[in-house]
C-alpha positions as CSV (number, residue, x, y, z in Angstrom):
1,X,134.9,92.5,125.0
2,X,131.8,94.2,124.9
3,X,133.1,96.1,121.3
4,X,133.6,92.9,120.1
5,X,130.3,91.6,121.6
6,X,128.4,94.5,119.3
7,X,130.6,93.9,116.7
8,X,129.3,90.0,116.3
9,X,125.9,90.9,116.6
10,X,126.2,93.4,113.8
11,X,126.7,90.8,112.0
12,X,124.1,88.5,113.3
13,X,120.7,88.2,111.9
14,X,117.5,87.3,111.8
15,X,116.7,87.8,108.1
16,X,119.5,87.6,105.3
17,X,120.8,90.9,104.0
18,X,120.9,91.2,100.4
19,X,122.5,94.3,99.4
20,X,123.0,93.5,95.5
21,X,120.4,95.9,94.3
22,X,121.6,99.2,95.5
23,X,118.0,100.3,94.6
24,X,115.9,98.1,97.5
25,X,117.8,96.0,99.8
26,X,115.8,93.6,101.1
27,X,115.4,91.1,104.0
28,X,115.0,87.4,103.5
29,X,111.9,86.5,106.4
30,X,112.4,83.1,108.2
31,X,109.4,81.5,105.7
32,X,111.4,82.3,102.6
33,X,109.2,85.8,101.6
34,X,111.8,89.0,101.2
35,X,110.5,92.4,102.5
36,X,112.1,95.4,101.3
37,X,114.3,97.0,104.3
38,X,113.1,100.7,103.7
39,X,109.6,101.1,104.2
40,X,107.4,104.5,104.0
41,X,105.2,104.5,107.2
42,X,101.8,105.8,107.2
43,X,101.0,106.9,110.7
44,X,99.6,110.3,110.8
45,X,99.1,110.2,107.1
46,X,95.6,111.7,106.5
47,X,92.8,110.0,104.5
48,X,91.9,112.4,102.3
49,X,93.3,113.5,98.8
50,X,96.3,115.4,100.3
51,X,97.0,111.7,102.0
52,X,97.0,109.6,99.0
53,X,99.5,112.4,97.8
54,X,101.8,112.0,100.0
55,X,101.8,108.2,99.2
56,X,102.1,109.3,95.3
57,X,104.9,111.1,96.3
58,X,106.5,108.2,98.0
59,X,106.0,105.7,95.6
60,X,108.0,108.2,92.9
61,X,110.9,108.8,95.3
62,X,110.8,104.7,95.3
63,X,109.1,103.5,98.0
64,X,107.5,99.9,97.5
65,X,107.2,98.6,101.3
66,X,104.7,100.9,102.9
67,X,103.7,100.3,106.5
68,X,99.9,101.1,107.7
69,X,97.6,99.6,109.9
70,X,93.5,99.5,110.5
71,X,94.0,102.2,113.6
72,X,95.5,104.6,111.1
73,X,92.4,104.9,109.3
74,X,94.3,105.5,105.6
75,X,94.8,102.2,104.4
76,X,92.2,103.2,101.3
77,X,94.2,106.1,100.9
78,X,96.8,103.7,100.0
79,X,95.0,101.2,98.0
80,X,94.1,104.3,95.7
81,X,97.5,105.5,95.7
82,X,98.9,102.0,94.6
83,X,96.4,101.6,91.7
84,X,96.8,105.1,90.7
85,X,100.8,104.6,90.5
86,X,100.1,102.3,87.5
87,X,102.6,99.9,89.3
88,X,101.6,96.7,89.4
89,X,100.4,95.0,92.6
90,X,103.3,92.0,93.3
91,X,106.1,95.2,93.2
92,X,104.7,96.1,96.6
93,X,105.0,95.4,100.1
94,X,102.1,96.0,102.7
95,X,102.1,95.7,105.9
96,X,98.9,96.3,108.3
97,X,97.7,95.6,112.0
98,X,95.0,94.9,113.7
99,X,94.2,96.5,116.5
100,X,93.7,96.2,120.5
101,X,89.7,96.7,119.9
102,X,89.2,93.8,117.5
103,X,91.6,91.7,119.5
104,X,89.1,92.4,122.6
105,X,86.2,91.1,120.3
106,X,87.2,87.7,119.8
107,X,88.3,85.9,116.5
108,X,85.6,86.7,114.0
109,X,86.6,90.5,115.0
110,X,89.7,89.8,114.0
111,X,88.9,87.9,110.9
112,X,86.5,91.2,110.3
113,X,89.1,93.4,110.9
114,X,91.4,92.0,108.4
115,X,88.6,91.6,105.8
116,X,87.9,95.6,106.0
117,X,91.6,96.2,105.8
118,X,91.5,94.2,102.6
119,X,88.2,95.8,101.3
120,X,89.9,99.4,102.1
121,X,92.8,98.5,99.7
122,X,90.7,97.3,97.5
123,X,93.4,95.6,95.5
124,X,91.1,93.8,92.9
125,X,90.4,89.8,92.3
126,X,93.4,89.6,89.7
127,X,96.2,87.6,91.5
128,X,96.7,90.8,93.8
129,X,94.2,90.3,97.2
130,X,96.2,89.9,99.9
131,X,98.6,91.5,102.6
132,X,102.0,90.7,102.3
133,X,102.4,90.8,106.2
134,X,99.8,91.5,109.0
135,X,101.1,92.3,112.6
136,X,99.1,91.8,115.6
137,X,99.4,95.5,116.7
138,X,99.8,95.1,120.6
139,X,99.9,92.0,122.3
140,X,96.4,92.9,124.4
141,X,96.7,90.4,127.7
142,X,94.3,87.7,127.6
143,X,93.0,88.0,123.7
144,X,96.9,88.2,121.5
145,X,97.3,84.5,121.3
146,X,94.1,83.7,119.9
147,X,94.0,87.0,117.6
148,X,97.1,85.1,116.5
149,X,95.6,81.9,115.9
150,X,92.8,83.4,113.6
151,X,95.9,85.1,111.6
152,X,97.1,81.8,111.4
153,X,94.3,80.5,109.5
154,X,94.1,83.3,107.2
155,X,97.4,82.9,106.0
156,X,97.0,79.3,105.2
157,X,93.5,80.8,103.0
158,X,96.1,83.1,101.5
159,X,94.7,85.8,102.5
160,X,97.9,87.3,104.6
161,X,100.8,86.1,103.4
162,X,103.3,86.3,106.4
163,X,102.6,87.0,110.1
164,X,104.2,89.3,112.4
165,X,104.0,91.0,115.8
166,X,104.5,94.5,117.1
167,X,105.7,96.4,120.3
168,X,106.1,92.4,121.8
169,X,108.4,92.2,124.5
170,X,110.3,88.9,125.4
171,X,107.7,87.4,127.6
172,X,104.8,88.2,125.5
173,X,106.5,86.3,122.4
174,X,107.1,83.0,125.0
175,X,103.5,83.2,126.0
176,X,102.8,83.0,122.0
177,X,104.7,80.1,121.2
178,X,103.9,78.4,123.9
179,X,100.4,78.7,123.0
180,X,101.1,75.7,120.1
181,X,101.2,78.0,117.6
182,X,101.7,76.5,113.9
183,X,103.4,79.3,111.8
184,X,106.0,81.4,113.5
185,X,106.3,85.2,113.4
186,X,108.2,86.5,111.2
187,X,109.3,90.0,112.4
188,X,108.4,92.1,115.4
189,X,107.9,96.2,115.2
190,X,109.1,98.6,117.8
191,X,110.4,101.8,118.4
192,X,113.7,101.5,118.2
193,X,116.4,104.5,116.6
194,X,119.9,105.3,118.1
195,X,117.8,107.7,120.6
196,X,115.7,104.4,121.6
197,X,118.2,101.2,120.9
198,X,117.0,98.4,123.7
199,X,119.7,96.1,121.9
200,X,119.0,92.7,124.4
201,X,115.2,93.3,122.7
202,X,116.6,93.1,119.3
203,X,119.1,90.4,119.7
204,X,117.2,88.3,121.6
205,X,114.0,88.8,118.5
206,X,116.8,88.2,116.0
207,X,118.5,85.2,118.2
208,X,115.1,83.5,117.5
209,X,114.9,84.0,114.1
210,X,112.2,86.9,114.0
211,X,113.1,90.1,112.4
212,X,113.1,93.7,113.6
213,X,111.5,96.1,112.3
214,X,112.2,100.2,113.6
215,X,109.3,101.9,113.6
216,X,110.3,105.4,114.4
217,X,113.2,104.8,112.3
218,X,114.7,108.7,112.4
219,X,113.5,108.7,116.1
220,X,111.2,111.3,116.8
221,X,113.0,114.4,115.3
222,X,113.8,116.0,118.2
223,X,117.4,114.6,118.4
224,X,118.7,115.8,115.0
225,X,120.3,118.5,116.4
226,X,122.3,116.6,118.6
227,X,126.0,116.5,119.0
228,X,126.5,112.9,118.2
229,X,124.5,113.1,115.0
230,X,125.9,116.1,113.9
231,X,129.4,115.7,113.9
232,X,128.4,112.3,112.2
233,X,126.3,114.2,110.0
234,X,129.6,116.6,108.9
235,X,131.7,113.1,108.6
236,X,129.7,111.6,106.2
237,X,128.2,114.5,104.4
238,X,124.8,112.8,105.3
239,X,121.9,114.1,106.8
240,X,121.0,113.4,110.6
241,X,118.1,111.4,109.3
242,X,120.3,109.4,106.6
243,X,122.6,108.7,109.3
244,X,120.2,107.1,111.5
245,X,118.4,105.5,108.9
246,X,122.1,103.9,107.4
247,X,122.9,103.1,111.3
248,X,119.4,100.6,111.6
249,X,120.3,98.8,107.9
250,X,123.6,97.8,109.2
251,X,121.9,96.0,112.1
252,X,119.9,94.5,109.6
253,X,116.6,96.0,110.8
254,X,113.7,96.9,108.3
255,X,113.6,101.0,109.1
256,X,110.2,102.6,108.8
257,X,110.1,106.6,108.3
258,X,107.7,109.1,107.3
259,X,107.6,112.4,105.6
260,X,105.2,114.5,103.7
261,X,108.5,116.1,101.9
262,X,109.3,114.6,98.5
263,X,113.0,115.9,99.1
264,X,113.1,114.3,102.1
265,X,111.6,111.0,100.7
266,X,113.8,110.8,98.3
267,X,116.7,111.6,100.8
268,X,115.5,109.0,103.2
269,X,116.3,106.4,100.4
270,X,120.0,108.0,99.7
271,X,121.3,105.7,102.2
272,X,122.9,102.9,99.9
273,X,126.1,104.3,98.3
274,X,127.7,104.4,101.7
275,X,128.5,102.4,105.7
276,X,129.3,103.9,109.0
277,X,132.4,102.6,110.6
278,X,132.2,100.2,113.4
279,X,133.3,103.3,115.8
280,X,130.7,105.4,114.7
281,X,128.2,102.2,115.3
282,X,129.7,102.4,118.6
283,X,129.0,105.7,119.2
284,X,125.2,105.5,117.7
285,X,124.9,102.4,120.0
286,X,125.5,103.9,123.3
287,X,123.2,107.3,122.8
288,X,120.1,105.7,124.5
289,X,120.4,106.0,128.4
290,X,118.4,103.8,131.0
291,X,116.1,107.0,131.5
292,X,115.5,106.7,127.9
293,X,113.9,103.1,127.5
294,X,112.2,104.0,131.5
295,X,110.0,106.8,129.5
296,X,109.5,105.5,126.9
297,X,107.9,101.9,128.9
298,X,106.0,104.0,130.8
299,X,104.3,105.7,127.9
């Protein structure tokens, strides 16, 4: 029952797969935008020149979805990056979030907040200023549902094209649409890798039509070496991080990852020619233990 259970859920989603293009597969959001399932993330990613290198980098290995946010501090980095790519604008995805202290401020913070971020990227007046999908980046008690509500009205300006949420547990996303809301989320970010899988969180996101999005998509490293991954790893003749990163795409999650390797960027992407078994799914499904998901909550 419960093999079968997983097996139907596999197949269950939120967005709508399309793997035609085995260059960018992309999801289909629940307002009719698509959002490239691979995504670079940006965390950690310095703001200086060595920075927008590493987004250079990215972009030639074939990134196009790149995943920042205002606490990062880089998101010029990237706007300089993106223009010096030569690339124009509507080929990429970007995805920001504003944070707890703006939230705290009230909603011309948050207006403010989102205006910097566009100022940072400094994308230009042609056709190209806006962010494809803004996330409120914590659901801050008390202040979230009306950060929300200011993101609502900047989409409708056009300023933010699709909404989303991030680290949003189940109770958090009822207090939101309870809170008459008018444009509904499209996906919610969390850490979530075979190491960190709280699958009644993404079912129950995806149940309700709002994506998932793996940050932390290759975990944090530190369980590459283990035996799971490894034999995997010899199976497929596929890196640990390809394997984890090919387990998240078949549950239809976007998969954010970062590296400041080229080979490994481009590696990260070598992910399409090729599907785990259901058995292997299995396996990857059942590596997170209660102890897990207990540290990582109380982080």
């Amino acid at each position: 029952k419960e093999r079968k259970r997983r097996e139907t859920m596999q197949n269950r989603t939120a967005a709508t797969i399309d793997i035609s293009s085995a260059e960018e597969p992309v999801l289909k959001l629940n307002n009719g935008h698509t959002m490239p399932q691979l995504a670079f993330g940006l965390y950690k990613v310095p703001p200086t020149e060595e920075g927008e290198s590493i987004v250079l980098n990215a972009i030639a290995a074939g990134y196009r979805h790149f995943d920042t946010a205002s606490y990062y501090e880089n998101e010029k980095v990237l706007g300089q990056a993106l223009k010096k790519s030569g690339i124009p604008r509507n080929e990429f995805f970007i995805c920001s979030k504003v944070w707890n202290d703006a939230q705290r401020k009230g909603r011309e913070a948050v207006r403010g907040s989102v205006e910097k971020s566009l100022a940072a990227f400094d994308f230009g007046d042609d056709g190209g200023c806006y962010i494809d999908l803004l996330l409120v980046h914590w659901p801050v008690p008390g202040y979230h549902v009306e950060t929300y509500k200011e993101l609502e009205l900047m989409c409708k300006e056009g300023t933010i094209r699709s909404i989303g949420l991030s680290n949003y547990k189940e109770k958090d996303f009822n207090e939101l649409v309870e809170s008459n809301i008018t444009i509904q989320p499209v996906v919610n970010q969390f850490e979530i890798s075979p190491f960190m899988y709280r699958p009644s969180l993404a079912e129950y996101f995806q149940r309700k039509g709002v994506s998932v999005s793996a940050s932390k998509g290759i975990g944090r490293g530190e369980c590459f070496d283990k035996a799971p991954i490894q034999k995997l790893s010899t199976k497929y003749s596929k890196s640990p991080a390809q394997i984890m990163l090919r387990w998240g795409l078949q549950k239809n999650f976007c998969v954010v990852a970062k590296t400041a390797t080229p080979s490994r960027m481009r590696e990260n992407r070598s992910v399409l020619d090729y599907y785990l078994e259901d058995e292997d799914m299995i396996i990857l499904d059942s590596l997170t233990s209660k102890e897990d998901v207990k540290k990582r909550d109380e982080r």
